[in-house]
C-alpha positions as CSV (number, residue, x, y, z in Angstrom):
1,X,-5.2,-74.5,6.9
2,X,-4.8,-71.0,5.8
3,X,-2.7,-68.8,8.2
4,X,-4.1,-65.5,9.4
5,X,-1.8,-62.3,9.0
6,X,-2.7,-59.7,11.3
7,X,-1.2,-56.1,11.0
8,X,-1.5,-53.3,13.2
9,X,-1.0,-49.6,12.5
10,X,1.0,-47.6,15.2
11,X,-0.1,-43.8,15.8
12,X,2.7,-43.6,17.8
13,X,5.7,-41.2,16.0
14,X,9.2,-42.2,16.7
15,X,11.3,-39.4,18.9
16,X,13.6,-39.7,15.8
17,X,10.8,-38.2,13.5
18,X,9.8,-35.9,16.4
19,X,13.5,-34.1,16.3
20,X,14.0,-34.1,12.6
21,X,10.0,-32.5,12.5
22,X,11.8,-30.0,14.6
23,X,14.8,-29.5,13.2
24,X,13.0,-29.0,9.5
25,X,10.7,-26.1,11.5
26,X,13.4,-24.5,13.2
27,X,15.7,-24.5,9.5
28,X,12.4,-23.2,8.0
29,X,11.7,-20.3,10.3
30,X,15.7,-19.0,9.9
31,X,15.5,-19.2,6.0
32,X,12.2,-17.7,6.4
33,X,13.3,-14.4,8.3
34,X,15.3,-12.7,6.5
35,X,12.9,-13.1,3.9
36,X,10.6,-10.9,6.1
37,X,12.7,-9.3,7.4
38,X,13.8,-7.7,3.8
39,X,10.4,-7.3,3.1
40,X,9.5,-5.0,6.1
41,X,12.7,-3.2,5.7
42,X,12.0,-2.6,1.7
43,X,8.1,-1.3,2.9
44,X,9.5,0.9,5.6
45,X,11.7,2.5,3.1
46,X,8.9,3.5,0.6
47,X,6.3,4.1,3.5
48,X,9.2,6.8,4.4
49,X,10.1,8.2,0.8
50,X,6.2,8.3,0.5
51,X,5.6,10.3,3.9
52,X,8.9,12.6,2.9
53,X,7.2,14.1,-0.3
54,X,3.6,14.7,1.3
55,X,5.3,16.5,3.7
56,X,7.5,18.5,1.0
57,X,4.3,18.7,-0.8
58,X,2.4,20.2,1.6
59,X,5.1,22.5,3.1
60,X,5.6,24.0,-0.4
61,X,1.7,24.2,-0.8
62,X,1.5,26.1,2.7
63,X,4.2,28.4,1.9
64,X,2.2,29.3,-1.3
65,X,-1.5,29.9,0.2
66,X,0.7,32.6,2.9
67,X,2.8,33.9,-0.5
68,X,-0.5,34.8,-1.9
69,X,-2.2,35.1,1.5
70,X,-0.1,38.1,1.6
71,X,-0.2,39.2,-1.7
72,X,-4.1,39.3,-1.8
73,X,-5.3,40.9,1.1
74,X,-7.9,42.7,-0.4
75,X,-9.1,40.0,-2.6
76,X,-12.1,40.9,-4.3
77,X,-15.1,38.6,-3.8
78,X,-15.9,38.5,-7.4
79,X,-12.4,37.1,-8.2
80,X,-12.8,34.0,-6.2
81,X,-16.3,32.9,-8.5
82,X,-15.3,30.4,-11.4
83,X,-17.9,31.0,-13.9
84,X,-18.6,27.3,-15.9
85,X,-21.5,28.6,-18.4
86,X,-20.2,27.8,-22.1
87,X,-19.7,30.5,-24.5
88,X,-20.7,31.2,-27.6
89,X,-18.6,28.2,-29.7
90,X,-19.6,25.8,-27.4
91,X,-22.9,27.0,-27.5
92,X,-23.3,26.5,-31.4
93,X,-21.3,23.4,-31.0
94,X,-24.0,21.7,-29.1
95,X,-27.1,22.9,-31.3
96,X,-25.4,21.6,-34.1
97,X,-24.8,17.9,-32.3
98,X,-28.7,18.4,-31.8
């Protein structure tokens, strides 16, 4: 007669393993927050270095457009047209690549 050996599985976890679970979360999340805490502090710094020199950037271009603002009253129309046709080497330049 052959003896039968029954084993059942428990789902059931032990309180023990309940507060070490938490423990382990709770260690995790204070090694974890200085981590991201150093990481937004290190952002914010060069989010604020960043915002500093647009803002020097565009004070120092403002105070140039009223320099020349001021300068150039009387602009002439003609002096604000940028002329892009090629001259004459360029010109030659390309019938040769031709």
């Amino acid at each position: 007669m052959t003896q039968r050996r029954i084993y059942y599985k428990s789902t059931n976890m032990s309180p023990l393993t309940l507060l070490g679970l938490g423990l382990l979360a709770v260690a995790a999340f204070f090694v974890a927050l200085p981590l991201f805490l150093g990481a937004v502090v290190v952002f914010s710094i060069a989010a604020g270095y960043m915002a500093w020199r647009v803002r020097k950037v565009m004070r120092q271009f403002e105070k140039e457009c009223a320099r020349r603002s001021e300068t150039n009253s009387d602009l002439d129309p003609s002096s604000l047209i940028i002329d892009v046709t090629p001259d004459q080497t360029e010109r030659e330049r390309d019938q040769r690549m031709d």
